[in-house]
N, C-alpha and C positions, 0 to 999 in steps of 0.2 A: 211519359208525357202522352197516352193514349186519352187517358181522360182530360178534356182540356179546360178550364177553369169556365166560371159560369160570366154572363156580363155583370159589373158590378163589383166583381173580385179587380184583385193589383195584375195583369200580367208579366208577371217576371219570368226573366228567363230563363228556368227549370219550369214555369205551366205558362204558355201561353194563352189566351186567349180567343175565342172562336167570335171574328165580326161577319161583317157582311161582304168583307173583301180578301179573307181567309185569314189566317192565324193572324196574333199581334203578340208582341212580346215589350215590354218595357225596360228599360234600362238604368241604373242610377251608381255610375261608377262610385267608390268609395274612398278613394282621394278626393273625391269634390269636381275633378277635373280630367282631362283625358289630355294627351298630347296633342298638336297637330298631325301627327304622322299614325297615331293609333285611331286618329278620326277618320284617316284618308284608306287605313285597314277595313276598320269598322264598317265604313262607307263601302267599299270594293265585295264585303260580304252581305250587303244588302244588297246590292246589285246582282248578286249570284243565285240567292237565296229569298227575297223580297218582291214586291214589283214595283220597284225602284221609288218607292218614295218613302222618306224618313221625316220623321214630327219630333217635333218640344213643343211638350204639353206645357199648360196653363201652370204648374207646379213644377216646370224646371229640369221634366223626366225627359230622354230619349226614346224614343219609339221605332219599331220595324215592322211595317205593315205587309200584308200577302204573303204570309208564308204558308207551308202547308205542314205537316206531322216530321216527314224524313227532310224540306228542308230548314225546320224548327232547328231540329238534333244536328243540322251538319252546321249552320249558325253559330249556336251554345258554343260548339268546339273549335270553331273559328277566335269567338270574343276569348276564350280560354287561352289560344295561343299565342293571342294578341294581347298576354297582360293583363287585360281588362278586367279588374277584380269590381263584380256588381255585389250591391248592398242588396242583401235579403233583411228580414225581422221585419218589425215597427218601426216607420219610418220616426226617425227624428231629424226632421232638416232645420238646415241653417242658410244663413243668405249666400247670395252668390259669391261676394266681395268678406266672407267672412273671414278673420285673420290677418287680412293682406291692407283693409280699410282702412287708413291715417284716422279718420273722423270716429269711429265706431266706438261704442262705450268702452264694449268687454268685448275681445274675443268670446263666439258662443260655442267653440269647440270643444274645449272640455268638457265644459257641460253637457256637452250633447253626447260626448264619450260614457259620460256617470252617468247619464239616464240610459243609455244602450245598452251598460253595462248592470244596474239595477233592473233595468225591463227581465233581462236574459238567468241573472241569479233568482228574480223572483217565478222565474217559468210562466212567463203573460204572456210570449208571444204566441204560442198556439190556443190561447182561450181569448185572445183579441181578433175582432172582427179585421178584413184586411183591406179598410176603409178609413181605421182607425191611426192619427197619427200625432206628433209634437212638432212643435215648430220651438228652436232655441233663437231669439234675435237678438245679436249684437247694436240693431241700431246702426247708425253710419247712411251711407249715401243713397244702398238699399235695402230698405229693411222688408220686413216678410209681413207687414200689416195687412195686402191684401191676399193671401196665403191663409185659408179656412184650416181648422184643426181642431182634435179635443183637447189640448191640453196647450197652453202657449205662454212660454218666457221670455221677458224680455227685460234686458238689461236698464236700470234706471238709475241716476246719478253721474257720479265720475273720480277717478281716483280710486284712490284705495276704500272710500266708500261706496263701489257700486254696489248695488242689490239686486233683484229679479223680480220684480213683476209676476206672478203667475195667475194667469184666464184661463176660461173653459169655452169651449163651443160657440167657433167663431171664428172672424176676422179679427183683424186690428181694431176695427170698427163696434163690431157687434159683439165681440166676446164676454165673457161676465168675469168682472175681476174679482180675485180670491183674496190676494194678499198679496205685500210688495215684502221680501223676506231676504235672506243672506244666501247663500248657493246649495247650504247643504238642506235647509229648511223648504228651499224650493223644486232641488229633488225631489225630498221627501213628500212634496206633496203633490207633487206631479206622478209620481208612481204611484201614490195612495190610489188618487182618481183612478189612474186605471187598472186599479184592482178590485173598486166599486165598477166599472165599468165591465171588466172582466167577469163578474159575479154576475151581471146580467144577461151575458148569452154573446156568440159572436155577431149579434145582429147591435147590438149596442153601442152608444155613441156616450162623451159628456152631458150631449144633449137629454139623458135621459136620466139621472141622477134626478135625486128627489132635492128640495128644498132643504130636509134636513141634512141628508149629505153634504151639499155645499158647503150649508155653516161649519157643517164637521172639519170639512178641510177649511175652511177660510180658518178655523181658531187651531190649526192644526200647531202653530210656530207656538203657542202657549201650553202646548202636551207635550204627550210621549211620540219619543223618536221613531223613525221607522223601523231601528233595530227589532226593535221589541215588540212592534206594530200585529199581532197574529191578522191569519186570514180574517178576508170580510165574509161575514154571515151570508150567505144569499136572501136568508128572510129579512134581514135590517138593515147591513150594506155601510154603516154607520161604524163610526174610528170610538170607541170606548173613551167616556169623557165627560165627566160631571158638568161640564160647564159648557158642554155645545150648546143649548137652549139659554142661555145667559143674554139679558137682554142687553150687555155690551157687546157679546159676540151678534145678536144678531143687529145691532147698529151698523158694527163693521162691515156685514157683509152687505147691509141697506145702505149705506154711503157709497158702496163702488159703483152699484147699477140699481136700477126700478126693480120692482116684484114680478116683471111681465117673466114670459116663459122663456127661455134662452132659445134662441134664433136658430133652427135648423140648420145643419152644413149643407154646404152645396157640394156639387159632383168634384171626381180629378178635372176635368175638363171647362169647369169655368174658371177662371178665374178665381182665394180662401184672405190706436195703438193704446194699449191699454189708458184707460182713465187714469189719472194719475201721472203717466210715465212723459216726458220732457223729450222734445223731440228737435235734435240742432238744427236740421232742417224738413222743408218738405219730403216726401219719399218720392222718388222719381222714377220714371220706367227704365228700364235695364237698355236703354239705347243710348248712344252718344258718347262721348270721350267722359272719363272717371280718370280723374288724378290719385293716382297712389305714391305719391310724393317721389320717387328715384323714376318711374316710370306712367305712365296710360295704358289705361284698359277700354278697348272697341268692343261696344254692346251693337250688338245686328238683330234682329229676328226676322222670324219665318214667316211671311205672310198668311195668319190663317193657322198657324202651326206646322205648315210642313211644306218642304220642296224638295223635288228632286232628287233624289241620293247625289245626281254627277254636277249637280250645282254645288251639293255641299263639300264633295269630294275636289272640284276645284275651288272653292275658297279655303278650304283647311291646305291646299297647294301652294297656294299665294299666302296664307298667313304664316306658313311655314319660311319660305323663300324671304320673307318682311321682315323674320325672326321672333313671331311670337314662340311662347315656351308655352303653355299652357293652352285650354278652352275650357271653360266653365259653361255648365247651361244654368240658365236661368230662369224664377218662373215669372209668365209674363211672353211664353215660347219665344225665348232668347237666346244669345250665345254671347261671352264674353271672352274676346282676347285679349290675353296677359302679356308682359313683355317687350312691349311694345314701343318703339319710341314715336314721338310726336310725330313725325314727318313718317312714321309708315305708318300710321294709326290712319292718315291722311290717305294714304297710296291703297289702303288697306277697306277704305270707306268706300273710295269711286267705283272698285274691282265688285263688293259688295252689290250695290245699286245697282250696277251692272247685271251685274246676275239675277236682280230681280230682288234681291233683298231688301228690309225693311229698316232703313238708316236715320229716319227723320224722328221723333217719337209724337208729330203732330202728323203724321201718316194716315190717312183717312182709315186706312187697311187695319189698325188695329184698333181700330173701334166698331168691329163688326165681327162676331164669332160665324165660323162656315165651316162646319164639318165636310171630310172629302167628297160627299155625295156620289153622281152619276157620273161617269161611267164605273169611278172606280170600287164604291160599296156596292152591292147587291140589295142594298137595302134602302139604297138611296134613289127615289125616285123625281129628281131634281139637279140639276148641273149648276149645285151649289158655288164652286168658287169660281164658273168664268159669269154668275149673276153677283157673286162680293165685288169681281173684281170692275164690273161695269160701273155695277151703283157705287163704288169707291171712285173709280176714272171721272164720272159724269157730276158727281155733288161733292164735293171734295170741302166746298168754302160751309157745308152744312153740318158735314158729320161730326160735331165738334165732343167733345170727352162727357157731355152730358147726356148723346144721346147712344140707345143701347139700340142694336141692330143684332139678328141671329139670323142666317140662312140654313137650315136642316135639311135636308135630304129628308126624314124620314119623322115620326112622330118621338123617337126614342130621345130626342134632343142631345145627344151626344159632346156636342161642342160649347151647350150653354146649357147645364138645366135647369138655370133658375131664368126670372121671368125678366124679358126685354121689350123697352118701347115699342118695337114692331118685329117681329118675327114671322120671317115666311117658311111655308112647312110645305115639305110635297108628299101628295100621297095621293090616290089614284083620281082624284078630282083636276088632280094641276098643281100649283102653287098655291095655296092659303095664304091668307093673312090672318094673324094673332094680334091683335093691340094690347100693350102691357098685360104679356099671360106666358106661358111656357109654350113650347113644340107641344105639348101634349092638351092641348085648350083649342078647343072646339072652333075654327077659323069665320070670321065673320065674313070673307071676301074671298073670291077663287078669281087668276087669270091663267092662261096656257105657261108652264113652266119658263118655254122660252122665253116669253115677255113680261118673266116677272120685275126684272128689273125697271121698265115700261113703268109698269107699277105704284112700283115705289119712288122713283121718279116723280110722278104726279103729285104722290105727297109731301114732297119733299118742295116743290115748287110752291103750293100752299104755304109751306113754311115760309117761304124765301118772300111770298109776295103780303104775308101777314107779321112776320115776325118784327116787333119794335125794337128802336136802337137801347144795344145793350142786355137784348132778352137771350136767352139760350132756346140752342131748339128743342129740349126735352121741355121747359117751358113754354113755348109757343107749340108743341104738341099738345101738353095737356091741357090747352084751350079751347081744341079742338076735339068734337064729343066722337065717342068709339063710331058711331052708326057714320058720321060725315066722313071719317077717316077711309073705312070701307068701302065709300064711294068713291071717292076720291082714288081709291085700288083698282076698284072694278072699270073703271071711266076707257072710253076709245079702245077698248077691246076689238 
């Protein structure tokens, strides 16, 4: 671990990471879940080894931030003693509630076992970039729609006639769908892609496949199997196949999405259902009580993504003593406890709130991304979350699910990198303002860091004093043109 991984790589816990606030290491146990009392371990070696605050990321990981080289290595052998068996390869996740869901189509476990297990025979995981991932979804109460990936299945039908789904380069939302196929057809083409993917370099994405590959895999259910499948070319990258350019095969693939260009992925840190696929309900945020029919599951998160290690280490205290059996994280920077019966799921909520956690899912707090900033990054020139935590306190009836907020610390946009209604950035000016653009977009508006919140206030009160009945405030924002907005920043400085 002397060389320590670059930004932009996975820090897992054989290569941490070099931030602005010393090492990081990521964590994704391999049961799905951790106990409460190996959480309260876990915890107790971040505190020894860390400085003291732990995260769930936007995709569901655990994080341990500030650590240094020797105590990386005394960590690793803690989480080792502790059980803790962490997933390395290519990610292939699945939902939080997968398995255990009453409502869910398919179980996506297996499957997600036969793509891990096809990744690992085919030898892709060290010619795949360590960006590059699968999402398996069962469907159910939460599904992995807004979970970015290159390659994404999901379960469609019910019974003995479920099928899979399979998208490229995407959310739930923006992915481009391939084909709805049987399980073994949708391995098979799910590892195809990322072995055209693989042929490109480990800087490569789904997103980077050509037009004719697509079709290749979208007609892939009407070829040869992957048994027999040889390596992809690098020069052509294309599955062997008289009939890939067949004007039915390319109908198929022009019925599931437009001709435009597949949507770039966004970072681990922001926030990742196919056309076609039937959805029994809306997809909900991982907070609030889940009926899993014998018992309930308590979804909490972190406000921001991360608190405290000795907050978390006493509610893994209390959810133990309640009787949960299990914690799942979730992505969405959640936690889900299992085991639970209704009247401690209750006992289990107050203790929660208390602590400062995030119980409600109409919480202003999770509708604003805020990397750890000042004091605790080095990088952060901005006291990013006690400015989330103000403008969350003060507008609460505003921040509603339509509108996007990022507070950065720094230009690298860490916590959001794709682009937000209003995003404030600090860097040696003060706090910036960005209107719908990334941390890295040129700031129309500067106030002193302290009073950014001040700020943003102001326009927020514009909203409050123009917005009509029934408007949203991402729409009563975009009424308002970029140059007024920035005054309306800059105002009573």
């Amino acid at each position: 671990m002397n060389a320590f991984s670059r930004r932009g790589a996975c820090p897992a816990l054989s290569a941490p990471m070099q931030t602005g606030d010393g090492l990081l290491v990521r964590l994704n146990p391999v049961a799905g879940g951790i106990s409460p009392k190996s959480l309260i371990g876990l915890g107790e070696s971040a505190l020894r080894h860390g400085n003291g605050i732990m995260e769930v990321t936007a995709r569901g990981s655990l994080q341990i931030r500030g650590l240094t080289a020797e105590s990386a290595r005394l960590l690793a052998a803690e989480v080792d003693a502790l059980g803790i068996e962490v997933r390395t390869g290519v990610p292939v996740e699945t939902a939080p509630l997968a398995g255990i869901d009453p409502e869910e189509i398919a179980d996506p476990r297996p499957m997600a076992e036969r793509i891990r297990a096809a990744i690992e025979e085919a030898e892709l995981t060290a010619r795949l970039g360590p960006k590059v991932s699968v999402v398996v979804d069962g469907g159910g109460q939460l599904t992995m729609d807004a979970v970015t990936a290159d390659v994404r299945l999901k379960a469609v039908g019910a019974g003995r006639d479920v099928l899979w789904s399979v998208s490229v380069a995407g959310d739930g939302r923006s992915s481009r769908l391939l084909a709805t196929v049987d399980a073994d057809t949708s391995r098979d083409i799910a590892v195809a892609a990322l072995r055209m993917v693989a042929e490109k370099g480990r800087e490569a994405h789904t997103r980077d496949l050509s037009e004719r590959q697509l079709i290749s895999l979208a007609s892939w259910h009407s070829v040869t199997p992957l048994s027999v499948l040889p390596d992809i070319s690098p020069s052509r990258g294309e599955i062997g196949n008289s009939r890939a350019g067949s004007p039915l095969l390319a109908l198929e693939i022009g019925e599931s999405r437009d001709d435009k260009a597949i949507s770039p992925l966004e970072g681990e840190m922001s926030g990742r259902t196919e056309r076609g696929a039937q959805e029994r309900r809306p997809a909900g945020r991982p907070i609030g009580l889940f009926s899993l029919g014998s018992n309930t599951a308590l979804g909490i998160a972190l406000p921001y993504g991360s608190m405290p290690v000795q907050n978390l280490i006493d509610l893994a205290s209390e959810a133990s003593n309640l009787g949960a059996t299990e914690i799942r994280l979730a992505p969405g920077r959640a936690m889900l406890f299992l085991g639970l019966s209704a009247s401690a799921c209750s006992s289990l909520q107050g203790s929660s709130s208390a602590l400062g956690f995030v119980t409600d899912p109409a919480d202003p707090r999770t509708r604003i991304a805020a990397c750890p900033g000042a004091p605790a990054c080095a990088s952060g020139r901005i006291a990013t979350r006690a400015i989330a935590e103000t403008i969350a306190a003060q507008n609460a009836d505003l921040i509603d699910t339509s509108l996007t907020l990022h507070v950065s610390g720094c230009a690298k946009g860490c916590a959001h990198p794709g682009a937000a209604a209003l995003t404030l950035v600090g860097d040696e000016n003060g706090a910036g303002l960005v209107v719908d653009g990334t941390a890295k977009a040129l700031p129309a508006a500067y106030r002193p860091g302290y009073d950014a919140a001040r700020g943003i206030a102001g326009i927020l009160a514009a909203l409050r004093a123009q917005r009509h009945q029934g408007e949203t405030a991402a729409a009563c924002l975009a009424r308002l043109d970029a140059a007024g907005i920035a005054e309306l920043y800059r105002r009573n400085q």
